[in-house]
C-alpha positions in Angstrom: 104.9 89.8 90.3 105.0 91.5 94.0 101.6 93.5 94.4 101.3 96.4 95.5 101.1 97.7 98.9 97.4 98.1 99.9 96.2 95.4 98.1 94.2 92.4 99.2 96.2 89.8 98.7 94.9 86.6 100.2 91.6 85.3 101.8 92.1 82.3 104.9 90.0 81.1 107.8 91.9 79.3 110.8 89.2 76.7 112.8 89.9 73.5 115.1 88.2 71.7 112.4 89.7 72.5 109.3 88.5 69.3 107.8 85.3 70.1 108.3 85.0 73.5 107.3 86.8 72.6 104.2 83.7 70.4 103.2 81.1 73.0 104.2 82.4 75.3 102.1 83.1 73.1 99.2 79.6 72.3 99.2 78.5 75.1 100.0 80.0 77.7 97.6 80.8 75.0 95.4 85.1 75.3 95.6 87.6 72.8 95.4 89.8 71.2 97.5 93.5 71.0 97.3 95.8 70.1 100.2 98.2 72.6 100.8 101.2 71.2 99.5 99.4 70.1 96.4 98.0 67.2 94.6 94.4 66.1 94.6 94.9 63.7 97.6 93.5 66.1 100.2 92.6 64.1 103.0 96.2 63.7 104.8 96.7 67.5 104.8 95.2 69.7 107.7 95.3 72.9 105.7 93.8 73.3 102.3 93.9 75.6 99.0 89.9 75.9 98.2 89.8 76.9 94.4 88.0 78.2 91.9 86.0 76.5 88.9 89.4 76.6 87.3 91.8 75.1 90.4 93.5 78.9 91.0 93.2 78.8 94.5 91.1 81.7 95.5 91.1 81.4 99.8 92.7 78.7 102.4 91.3 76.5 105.4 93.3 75.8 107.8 93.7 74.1 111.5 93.8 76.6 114.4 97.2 74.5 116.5 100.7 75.2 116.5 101.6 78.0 114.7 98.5 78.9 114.0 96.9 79.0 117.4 96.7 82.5 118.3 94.4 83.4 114.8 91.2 84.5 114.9 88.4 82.0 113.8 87.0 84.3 111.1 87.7 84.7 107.7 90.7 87.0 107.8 91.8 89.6 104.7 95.8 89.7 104.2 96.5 93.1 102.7 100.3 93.3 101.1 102.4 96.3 103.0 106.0 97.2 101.7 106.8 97.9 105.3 105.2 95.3 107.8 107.2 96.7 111.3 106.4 100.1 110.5 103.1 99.6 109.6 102.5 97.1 112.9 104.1 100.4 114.8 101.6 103.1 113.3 98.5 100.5 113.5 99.6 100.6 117.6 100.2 104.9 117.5 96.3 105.3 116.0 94.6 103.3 118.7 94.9 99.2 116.9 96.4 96.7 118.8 98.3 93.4 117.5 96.2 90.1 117.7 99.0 87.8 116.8 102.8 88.0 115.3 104.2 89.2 113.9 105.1 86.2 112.1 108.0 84.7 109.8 110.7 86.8 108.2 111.3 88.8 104.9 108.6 88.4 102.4 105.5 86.7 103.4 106.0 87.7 107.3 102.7 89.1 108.7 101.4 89.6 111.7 97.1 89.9 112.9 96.1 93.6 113.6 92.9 94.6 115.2 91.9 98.1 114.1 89.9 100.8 116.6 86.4 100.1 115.8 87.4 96.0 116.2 87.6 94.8 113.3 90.6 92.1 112.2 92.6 91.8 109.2 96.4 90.8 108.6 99.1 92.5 107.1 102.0 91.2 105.3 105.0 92.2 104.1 105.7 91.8 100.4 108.8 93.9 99.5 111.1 95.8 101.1 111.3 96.1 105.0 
């Protein structure tokens, strides 16, 4: 099922120590861990699915290198648009700038937008576009 544009859509924070945050939170909020490309074997991965009572993932952890360099270390909101280049291009015309990306290609592209007031989300494209 592709959601809808405007919807929140997925919940990650990007840190130098991924392993470690993944633990704080665990502990904290009480989630579980799974690495990112599965299985309960978690502690060869550097970026992790933290999951609900019932192992739906519900937000990611992940290492701030490579790829991932250029995100903000802050929990960062992916909202689903059905046009991410047009959307990046009007975020620009009212006064946002982009943080990082865009990123990737066809659905699940996205790129870091930082609005007027400040404030940092990411956008990604879902259908169409």
């Amino acid at each position: 099922m592709t959601p809808r544009p405007g919807t929140i859509i997925g919940l990650d924070l990007t840190v130098p120590e991924a392993a470690r945050l993944r633990d704080f939170y665990a502990d904290v909020v009480g989630w579980g861990v799974q690495g990112l490309h599965g299985g309960a074997d978690y502690d060869d991965h550097d970026d992790y699915f933290m999951t609900g009572p019932d192992g739906t993932p519900v937000a990611g952890v992940c290492r701030r290198e490579g790829e991932n360099a250029d995100l903000p270390g802050q929990w960062l909101v992916y909202i689903a648009v059905d046009d991410l280049a047009a959307r990046v291009e009007k975020c620009v015309a009212l006064g946002g700038a982009v943080v990082a990306g865009p990123k990737g290609e066809g659905p699940g592209a996205y790129c870091v937008i930082r609005d007027p007031a400040g404030a940092v989300l990411a956008l990604m494209q879902h259908s169409g576009g």
